[in-house]
N, C-alpha and C positions, 0 to 999 in steps of 0.2 A: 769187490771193492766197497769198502767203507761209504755209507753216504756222509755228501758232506754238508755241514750246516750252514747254510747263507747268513747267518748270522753269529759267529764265532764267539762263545760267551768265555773258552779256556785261552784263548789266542786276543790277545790286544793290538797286537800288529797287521797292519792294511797293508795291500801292495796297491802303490801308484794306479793301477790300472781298477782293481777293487774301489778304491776310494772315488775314483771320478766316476765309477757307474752308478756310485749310488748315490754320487751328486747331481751324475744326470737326471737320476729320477726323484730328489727333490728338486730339483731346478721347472720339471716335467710334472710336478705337483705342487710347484709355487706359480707356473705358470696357468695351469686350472685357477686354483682360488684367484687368482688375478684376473682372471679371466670372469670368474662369479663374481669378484669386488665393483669390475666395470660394470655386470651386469646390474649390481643392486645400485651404485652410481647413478647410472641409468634411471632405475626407476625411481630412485632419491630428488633425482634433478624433476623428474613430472611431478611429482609427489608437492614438492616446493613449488612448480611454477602454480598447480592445481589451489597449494594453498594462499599466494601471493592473488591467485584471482578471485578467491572467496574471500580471503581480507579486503579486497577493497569493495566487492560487490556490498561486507557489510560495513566499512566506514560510507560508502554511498547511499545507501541503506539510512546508516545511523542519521547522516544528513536530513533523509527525507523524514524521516520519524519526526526530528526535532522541527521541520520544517513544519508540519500536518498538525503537533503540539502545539505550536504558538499560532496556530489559523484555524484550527476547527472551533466546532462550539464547541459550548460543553451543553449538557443536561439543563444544568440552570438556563442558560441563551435560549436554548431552542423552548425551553417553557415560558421562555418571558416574552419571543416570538410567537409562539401560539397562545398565549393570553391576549398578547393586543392585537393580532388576528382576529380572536372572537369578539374583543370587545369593538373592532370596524366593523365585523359584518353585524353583533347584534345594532349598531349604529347604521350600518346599511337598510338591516331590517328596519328600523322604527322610520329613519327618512321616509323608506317605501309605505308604509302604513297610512303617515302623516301625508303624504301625496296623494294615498286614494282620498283620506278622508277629506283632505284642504280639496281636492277634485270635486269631490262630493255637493262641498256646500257651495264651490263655487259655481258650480249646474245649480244650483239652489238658488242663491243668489241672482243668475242669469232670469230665472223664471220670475219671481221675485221682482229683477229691475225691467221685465218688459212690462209683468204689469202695475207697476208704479208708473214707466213710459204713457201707457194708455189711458189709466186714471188722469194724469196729470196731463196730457193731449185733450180729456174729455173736461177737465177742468177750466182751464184755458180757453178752451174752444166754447165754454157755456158762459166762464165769466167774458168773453169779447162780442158775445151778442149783446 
């Protein structure tokens, strides 16, 4: 017996029973790809939510940038802060200088007014005789 060819290319004519087997097995191969469709679905829909939460992390994001923009220093700030930094402490330093020295003469001084005290007790005390 002749084989016969599953796919009849001289014969155009199906039987009824022919025709719905090989609908069953597109039916049976539109059910796969359907089957794969849900699955990329699937991974469409994580894929979306994944990116729906790194847009907002970067609208939140964007937020704080512009937030840290209008309140940080800049360069120029923090030099014009560390300019009159230096010029209080060299202002600390000279106060402190001027303290030993004004200390200085006023132990000067001290010695100075006890003995003018004593002169002027020996004065007193020679003019009252």
């Amino acid at each position: 017996m002749p084989k016969q060819d599953k796919n009849p290319k001289n014969n155009d004519h199906v039987t009824k029973n022919e025709f719905k087997g090989r609908l069953d097995k597109v039916d049976v191969r539109f059910d796969k790809v359907d089957e794969r469709f849900q699955k990329i679905d699937g991974r469409f829909d994580k894929v979306e939510l994944a990116l729906q939460n790194q847009a907002a992390a970067i609208i939140s994001n964007t937020e704080d940038i512009k937030i840290i923009k209008e309140t940080m220093a800049t360069k120029d700030d923090v030099q014009k802060i560390l300019s009159a930094v230096d010029n209080i402490a060299r202002d600390v330093i000279d106060v402190g200088r001027k303290s030993v020295v004004n200390t200085h003469r006023i132990n000067e001084m001290d010695i100075k007014i006890e003995e003018h005290e004593k002169r002027i007790s020996r004065l007193e005390s020679a003019h009252h005789k």
